[in-house]
C-alpha positions in Angstrom: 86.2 -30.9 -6.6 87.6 -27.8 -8.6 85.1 -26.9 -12.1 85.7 -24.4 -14.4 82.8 -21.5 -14.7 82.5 -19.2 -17.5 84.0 -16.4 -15.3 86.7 -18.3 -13.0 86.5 -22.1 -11.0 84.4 -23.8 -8.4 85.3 -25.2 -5.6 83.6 -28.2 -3.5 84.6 -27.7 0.2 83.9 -29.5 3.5 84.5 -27.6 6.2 85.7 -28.4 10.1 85.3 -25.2 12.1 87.2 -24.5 15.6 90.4 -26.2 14.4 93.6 -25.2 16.0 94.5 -23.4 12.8 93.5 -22.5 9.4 94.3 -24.7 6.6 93.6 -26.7 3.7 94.0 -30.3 5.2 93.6 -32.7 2.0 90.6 -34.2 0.2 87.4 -36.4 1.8 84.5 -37.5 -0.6 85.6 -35.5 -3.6 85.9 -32.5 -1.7 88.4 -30.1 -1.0 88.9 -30.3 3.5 89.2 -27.0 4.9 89.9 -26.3 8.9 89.2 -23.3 10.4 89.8 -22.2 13.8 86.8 -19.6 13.4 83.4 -20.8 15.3 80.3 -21.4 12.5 78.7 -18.5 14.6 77.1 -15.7 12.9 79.1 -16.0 9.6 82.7 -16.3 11.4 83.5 -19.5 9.6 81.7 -18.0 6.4 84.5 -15.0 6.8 87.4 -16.8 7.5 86.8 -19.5 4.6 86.2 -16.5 2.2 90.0 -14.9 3.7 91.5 -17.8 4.0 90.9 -18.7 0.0 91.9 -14.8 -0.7 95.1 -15.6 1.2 96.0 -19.2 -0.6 94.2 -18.0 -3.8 96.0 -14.2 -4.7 92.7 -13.0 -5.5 90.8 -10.4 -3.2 87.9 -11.0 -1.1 85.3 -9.8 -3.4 86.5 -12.0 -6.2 85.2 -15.3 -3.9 81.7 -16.1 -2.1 79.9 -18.8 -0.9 77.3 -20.3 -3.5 75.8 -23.2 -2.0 75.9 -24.1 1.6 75.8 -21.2 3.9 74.3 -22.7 6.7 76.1 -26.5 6.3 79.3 -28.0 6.4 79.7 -28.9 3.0 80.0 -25.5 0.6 80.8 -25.1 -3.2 83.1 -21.7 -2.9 83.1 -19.4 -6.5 86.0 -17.7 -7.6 86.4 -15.4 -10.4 89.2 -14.7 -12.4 91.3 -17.9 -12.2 91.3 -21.3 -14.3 91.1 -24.6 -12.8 95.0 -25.7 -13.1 95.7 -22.6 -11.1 93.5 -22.6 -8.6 94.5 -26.6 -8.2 98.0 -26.0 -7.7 97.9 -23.1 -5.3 95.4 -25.5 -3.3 97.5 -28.7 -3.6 101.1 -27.2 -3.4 
């Protein structure tokens, strides 16, 4: 779910758009479950994955982008500048 990179952690992500609110609901299928009440129209999910990790995260927007999985569901999210045992604590507590 969370790897270490050379320059900061990835993250494996499943994500429900149009939920009530944004939030990190758990773990399904070794990946991290993300709701988002943004629509997966023209990027607006994309976006508010990308601010919601900023948020949750402390790191700005242009520290995190989407890798693999634009279009789908299932994403793996980079983030530079933070290890593994941080990113899984903010995530998790």
């Amino acid at each position: 779910m969370i790897h270490s990179t050379s320059v900061g952690v990835e993250i494996d992500v499943r994500v429900i758009p149009r939920a009530a609110k944004s939030s990190v609901a758990g773990e399904r299928n070794g990946r991290l479950l993300v709701r988002l009440s943004a629509p997966p129209v023209e990027g607006a999910a994309n976006q508010a994955l990308i601010e919601l990790f900023s948020e949750i995260l402390g790191r700005p927007r242009r520290a995190i982008r989407i890798v693999a999985g634009e279009k789908s569901r299932s994403k793996r999210i980079a983030v530079d500048g933070l290890t593994a045992a941080e990113a899984r604590s903010r995530l998790t507590g």
